[in-house]
KEVO-503481 format. One record per residue: x, y negated, z negated of N, C-alpha, C in turn. Coordinates in steps of 0.1 Angstrom, whole numbers, padded with zeros to 4 digits, always signed. Example, Ala and Ser with C-alpha at 12.3 -4.5 7.8 and 13.67 -1.06 7.14 Angstrom:
// residues 2
+0132+0057-0078+0123+0045-0078+0132+0033-0078+0128+0022-0071+0137+0011-0071+0129+0000-0079
// end
This chain:
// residues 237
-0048-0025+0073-0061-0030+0078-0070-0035+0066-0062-0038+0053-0070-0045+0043-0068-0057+0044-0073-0063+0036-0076-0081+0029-0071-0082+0017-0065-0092+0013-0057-0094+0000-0073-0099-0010-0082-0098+0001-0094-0101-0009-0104-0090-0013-0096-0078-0006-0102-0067-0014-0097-0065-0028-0087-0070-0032-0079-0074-0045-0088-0083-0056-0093-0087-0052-0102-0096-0061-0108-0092-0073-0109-0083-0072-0115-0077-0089-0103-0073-0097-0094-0071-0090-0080-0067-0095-0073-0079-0102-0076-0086-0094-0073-0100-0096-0074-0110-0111-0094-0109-0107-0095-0114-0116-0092-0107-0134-0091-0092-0135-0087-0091-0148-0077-0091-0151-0062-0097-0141-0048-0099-0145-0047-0108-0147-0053-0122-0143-0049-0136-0143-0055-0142-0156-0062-0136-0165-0064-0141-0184-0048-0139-0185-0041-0130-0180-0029-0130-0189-0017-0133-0181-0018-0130-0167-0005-0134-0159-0012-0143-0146+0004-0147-0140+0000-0151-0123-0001-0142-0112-0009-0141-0106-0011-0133-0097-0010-0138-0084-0002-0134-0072+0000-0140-0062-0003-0129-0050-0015-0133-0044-0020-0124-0031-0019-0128-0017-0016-0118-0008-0015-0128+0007-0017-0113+0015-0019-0119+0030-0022-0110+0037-0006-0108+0044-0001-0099+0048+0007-0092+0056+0013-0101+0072+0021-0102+0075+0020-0111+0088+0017-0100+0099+0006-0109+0104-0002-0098+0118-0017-0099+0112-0019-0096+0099-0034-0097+0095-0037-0105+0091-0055-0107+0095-0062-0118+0088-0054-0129+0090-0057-0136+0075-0050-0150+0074-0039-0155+0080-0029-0143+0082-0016-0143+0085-0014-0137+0098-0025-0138+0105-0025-0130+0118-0019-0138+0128-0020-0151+0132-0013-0157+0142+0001-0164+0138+0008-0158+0121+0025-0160+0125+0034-0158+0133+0037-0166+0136+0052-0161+0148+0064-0165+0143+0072-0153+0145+0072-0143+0155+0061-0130+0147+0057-0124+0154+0053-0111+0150+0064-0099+0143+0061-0095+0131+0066-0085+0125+0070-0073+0131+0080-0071+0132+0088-0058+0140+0090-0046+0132+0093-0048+0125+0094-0036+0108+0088-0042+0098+0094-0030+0087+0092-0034+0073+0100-0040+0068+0112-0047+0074+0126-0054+0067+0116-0070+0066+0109-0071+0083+0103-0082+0085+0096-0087+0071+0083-0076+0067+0075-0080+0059+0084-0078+0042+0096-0074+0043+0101-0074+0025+0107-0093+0028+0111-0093+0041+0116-0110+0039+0105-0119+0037+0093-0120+0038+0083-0125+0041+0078-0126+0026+0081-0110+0020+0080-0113+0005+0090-0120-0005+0104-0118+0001+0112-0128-0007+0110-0144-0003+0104-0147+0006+0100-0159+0005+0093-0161+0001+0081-0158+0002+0067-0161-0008+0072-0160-0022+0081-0149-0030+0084-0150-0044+0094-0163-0051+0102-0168-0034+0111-0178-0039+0116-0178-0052+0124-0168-0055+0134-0163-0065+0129-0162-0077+0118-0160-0079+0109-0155-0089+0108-0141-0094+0109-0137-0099+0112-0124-0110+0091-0121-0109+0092-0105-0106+0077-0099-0105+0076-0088-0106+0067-0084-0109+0056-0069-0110+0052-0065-0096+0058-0061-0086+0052-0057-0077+0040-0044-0074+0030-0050-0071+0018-0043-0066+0015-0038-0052+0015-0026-0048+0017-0020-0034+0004-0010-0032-0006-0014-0027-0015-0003-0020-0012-0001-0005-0014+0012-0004-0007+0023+0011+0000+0019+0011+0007+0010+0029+0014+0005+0033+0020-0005+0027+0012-0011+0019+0015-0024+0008+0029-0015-0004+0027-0003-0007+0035+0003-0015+0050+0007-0011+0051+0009+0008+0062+0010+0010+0068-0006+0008+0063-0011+0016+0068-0029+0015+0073-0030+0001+0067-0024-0011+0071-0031-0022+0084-0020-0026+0086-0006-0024+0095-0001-0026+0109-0005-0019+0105-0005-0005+0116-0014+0002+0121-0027-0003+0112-0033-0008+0118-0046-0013+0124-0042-0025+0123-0034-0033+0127-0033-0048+0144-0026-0043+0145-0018-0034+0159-0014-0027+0170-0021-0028+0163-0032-0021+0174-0046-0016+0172-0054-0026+0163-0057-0034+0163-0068-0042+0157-0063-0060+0166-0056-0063+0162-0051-0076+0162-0060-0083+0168-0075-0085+0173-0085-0096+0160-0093-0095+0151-0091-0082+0137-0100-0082+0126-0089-0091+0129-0074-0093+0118-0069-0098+0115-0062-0111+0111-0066-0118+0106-0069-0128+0104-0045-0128+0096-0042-0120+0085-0032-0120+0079-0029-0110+0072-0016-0104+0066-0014-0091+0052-0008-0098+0042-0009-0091+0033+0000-0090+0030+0002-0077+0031+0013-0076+0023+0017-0061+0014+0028-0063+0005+0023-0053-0010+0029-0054-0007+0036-0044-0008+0052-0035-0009+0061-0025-0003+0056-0014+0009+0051-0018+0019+0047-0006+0025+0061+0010+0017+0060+0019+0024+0068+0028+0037+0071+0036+0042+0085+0033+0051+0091+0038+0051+0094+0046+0050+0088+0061+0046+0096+0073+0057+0101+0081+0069+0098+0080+0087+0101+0076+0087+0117+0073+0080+0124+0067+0081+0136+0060+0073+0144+0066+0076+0159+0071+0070+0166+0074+0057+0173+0068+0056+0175+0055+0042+0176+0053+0033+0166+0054+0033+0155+0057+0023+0141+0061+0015+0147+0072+0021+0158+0082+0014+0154+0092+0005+0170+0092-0010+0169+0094-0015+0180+0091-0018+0184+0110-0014+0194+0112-0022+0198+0126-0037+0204+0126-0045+0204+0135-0053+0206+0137-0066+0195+0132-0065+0189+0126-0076+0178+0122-0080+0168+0130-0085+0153+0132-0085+0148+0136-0075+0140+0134-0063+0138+0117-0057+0134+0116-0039+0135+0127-0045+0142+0134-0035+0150+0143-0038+0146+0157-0044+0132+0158-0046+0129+0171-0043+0108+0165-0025+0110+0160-0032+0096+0153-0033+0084+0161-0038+0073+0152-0044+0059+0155-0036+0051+0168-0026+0052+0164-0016+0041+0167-0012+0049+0182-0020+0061+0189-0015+0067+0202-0030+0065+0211-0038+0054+0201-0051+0051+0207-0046+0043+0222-0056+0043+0230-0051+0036+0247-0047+0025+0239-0059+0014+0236-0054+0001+0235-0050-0002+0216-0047-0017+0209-0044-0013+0199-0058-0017+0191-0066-0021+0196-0082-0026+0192-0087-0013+0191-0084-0002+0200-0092+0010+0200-0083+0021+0184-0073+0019+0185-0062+0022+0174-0071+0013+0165-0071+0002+0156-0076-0002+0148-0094+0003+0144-0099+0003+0156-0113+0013+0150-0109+0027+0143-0102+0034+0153-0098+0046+0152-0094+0051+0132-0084+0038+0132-0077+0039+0118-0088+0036+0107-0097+0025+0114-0106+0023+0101-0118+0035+0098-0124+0042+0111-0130+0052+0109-0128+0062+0098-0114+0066+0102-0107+0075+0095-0106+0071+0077-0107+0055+0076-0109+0055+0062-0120+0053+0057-0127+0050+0061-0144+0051+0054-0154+0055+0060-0151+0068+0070-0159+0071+0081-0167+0068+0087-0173+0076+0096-0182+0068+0110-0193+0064+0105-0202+0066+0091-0213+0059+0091-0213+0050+0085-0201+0046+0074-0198+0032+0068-0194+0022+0082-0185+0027+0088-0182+0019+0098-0189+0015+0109-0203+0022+0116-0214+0020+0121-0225+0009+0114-0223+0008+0101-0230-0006+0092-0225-0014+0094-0211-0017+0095-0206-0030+0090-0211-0041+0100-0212-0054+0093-0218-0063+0110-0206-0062+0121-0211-0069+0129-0204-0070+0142-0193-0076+0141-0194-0089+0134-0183-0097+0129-0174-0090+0124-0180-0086+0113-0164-0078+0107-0153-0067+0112-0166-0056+0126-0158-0054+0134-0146-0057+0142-0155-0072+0148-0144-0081+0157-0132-0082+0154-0135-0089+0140-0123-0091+0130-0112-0082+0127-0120-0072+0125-0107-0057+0120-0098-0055+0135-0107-0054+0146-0103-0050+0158-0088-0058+0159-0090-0073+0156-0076-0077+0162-0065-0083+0155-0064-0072+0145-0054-0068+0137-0047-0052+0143-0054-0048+0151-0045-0038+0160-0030-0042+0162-0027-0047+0171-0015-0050+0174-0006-0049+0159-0010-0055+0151-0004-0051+0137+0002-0037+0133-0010-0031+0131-0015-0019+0130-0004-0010+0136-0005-0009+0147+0003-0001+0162+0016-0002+0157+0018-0017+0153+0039-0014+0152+0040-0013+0138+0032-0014+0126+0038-0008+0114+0038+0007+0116+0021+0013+0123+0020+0031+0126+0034+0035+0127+0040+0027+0142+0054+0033+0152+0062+0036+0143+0067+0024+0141+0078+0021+0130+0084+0027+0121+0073+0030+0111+0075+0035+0099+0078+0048+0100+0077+0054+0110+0084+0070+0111+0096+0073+0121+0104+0060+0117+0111+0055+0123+0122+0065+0113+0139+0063+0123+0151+0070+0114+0157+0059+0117+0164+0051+0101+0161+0059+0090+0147+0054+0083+0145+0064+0073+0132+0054+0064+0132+0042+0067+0120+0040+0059+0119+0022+0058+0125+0024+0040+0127+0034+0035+0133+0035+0013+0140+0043+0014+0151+0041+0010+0155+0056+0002+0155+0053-0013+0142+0064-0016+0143+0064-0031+0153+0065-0043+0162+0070-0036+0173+0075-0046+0180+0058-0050+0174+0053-0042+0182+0036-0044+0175+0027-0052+0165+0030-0051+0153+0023-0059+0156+0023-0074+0160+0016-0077+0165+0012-0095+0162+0007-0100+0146+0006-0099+0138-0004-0109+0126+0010-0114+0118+0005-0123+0110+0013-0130+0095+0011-0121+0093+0027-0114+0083+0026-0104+0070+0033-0111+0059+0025-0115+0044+0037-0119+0040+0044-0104+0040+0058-0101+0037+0061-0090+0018+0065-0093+0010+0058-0086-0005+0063-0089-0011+0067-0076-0020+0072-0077-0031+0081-0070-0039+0082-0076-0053+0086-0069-0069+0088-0072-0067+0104-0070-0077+0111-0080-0076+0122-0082-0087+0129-0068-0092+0123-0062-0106+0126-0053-0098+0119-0039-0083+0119-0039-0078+0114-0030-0072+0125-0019-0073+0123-0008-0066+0142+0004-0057+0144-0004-0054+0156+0004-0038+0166-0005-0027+0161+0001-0023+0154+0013-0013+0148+0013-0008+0138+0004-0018+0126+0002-0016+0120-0005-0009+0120-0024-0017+0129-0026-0013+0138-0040+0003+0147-0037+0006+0151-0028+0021+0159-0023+0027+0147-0024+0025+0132-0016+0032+0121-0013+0036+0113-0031+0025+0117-0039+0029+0111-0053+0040+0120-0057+0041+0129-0056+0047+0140-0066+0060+0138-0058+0062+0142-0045+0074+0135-0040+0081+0124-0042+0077+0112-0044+0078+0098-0049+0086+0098-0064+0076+0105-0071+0076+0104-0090+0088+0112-0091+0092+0122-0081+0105+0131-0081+0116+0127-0077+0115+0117-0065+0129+0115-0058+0129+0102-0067+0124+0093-0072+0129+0078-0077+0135+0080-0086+0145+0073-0090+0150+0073-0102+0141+0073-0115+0135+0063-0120+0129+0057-0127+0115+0057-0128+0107+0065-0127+0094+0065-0119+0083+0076-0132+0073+0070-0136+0061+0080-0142+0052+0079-0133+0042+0088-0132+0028+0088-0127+0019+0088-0132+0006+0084-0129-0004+0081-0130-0012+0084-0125-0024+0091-0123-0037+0098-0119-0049+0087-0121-0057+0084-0112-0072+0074-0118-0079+0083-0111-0087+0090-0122-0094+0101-0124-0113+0095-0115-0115+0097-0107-0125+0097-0100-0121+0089-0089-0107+0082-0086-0109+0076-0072-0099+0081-0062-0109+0076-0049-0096+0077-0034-0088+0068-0033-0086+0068-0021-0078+0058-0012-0075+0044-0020-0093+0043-0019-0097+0026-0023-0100+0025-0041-0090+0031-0044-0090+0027-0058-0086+0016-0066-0083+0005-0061-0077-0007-0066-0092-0016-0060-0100-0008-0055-0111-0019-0057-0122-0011-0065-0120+0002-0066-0134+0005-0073-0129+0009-0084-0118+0008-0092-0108+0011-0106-0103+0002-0110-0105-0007-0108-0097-0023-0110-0095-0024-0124-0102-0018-0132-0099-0024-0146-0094-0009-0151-0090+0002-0142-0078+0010-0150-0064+0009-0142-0063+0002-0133-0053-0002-0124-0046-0014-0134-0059-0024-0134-0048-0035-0143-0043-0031-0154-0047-0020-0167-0041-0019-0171-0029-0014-0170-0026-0010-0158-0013+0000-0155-0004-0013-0153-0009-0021-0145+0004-0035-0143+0006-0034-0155-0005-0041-0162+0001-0049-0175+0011-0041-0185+0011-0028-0185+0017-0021-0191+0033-0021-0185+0030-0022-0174+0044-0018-0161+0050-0031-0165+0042-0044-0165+0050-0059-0168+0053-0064-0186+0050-0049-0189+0056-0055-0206+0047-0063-0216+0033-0065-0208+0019-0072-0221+0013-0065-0220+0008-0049-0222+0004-0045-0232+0008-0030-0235+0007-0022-0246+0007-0013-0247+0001-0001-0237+0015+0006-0237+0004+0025-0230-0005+0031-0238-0018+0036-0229-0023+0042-0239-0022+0055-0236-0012+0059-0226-0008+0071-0219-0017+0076-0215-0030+0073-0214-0043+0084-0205-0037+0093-0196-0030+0083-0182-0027+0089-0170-0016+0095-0168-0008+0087-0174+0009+0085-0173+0019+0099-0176+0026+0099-0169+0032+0114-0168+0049+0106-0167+0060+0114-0174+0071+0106-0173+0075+0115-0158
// end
């Protein structure tokens, strides 16, 4: 339910030194009226090997963005350079799912998928950020539902959309330290089953830390794509 233009600050402190290539997902935004519509996550790793057209990268994955890029590094390790994923979800795994919350009534079993897309956005910046936003931007988020609905389904689908154990590229696994406790269980799971994998902690943020950390996130690419030095702050092997 993001914009590749929530990236933008991210953006701009990687592109003094590298290329950076952002797009929206097919189903959202920009990319909302491609056809066919996206069925899996196989869908959106092909969608990324076209857009890379055999170009060698640093893949960058927030939430759902993080499975897409693990999956892709599975099948195409010779395209990747490096992963970073920012609090990619395991909802595949039984401790993902907390009973008794509201988390326990999820998005994607909303009646329609418009009502699922409020539902999911509430849940990420709650009801009184979501009660400001204008109307328009409402509209907008709303109909990206249908999106929404078949990545939710999907992804807790058998088998995985990764098996980590296959993943043979060098993954930085990160998280915000002010982020839920699943999310923090879902790093430590990740940093354990990958082969190749350190972590990383960005000490004051949630969810949305690739827009309000942007300049301790870039330095994690750059380090992950080989210009510049670690300064190990976060980094855990």
């Amino acid at each position: 339910m993001d914009r590749h233009a929530s990236f933008a600050r991210l953006r701009a402190r990687l592109t003094p030194t590298c290329d950076v290539l952002l797009y929206d997902r097919r189903g959202y935004a920009a990319s909302r009226d491609v056809d066919p519509p996206a069925k899996s996550i196989h869908d959106h790793v092909a969608d990324l090997m076209w857009l890379l057209g055999g170009r060698r990268a640093v893949l960058v994955g927030h939430s759902y963005g993080g499975d897409v890029a693990l999956a892709f590094a599975e099948h195409h390790p010779e395209l990747v350079a490096a992963a970073v994923v920012f609090e990619a979800p395991l909802p595949w795994l039984k401790f993902w799912h907390v009973p008794g919350t509201r988390r326990d009534q999820p998005a994607w079993a909303a009646p329609t998928p418009e009502q699922a897309a409020e539902r999911f956005v509430r849940r990420m910046i709650g009801d009184r950020r979501y009660d400001r936003l204008p109307a328009a931007t409402r509209a907008e988020l709303v109909k990206d539902g249908p999106a929404l609905v078949t990545e939710l389904t999907t992804i807790r689908g058998d088998p995985p959309p990764f098996d980590p154990r296959h993943v043979e590229v060098p993954v930085v696994v990160a998280w915000g330290s002010e982020t839920v406790e699943r999310n923090r269980r879902g790093a430590d799971w990740l940093a354990t089953s990958l082969p190749y994998a350190t972590k990383h902690e960005v000490v004051g943020a949630r969810h949305d830390g690739h827009r309000t950390h942007s300049k301790e996130l870039a330095e994690v690419i750059l380090v992950a794509a080989g210009l510049a030095p670690s300064s190990r702050r976060g980094d855990q092997s």
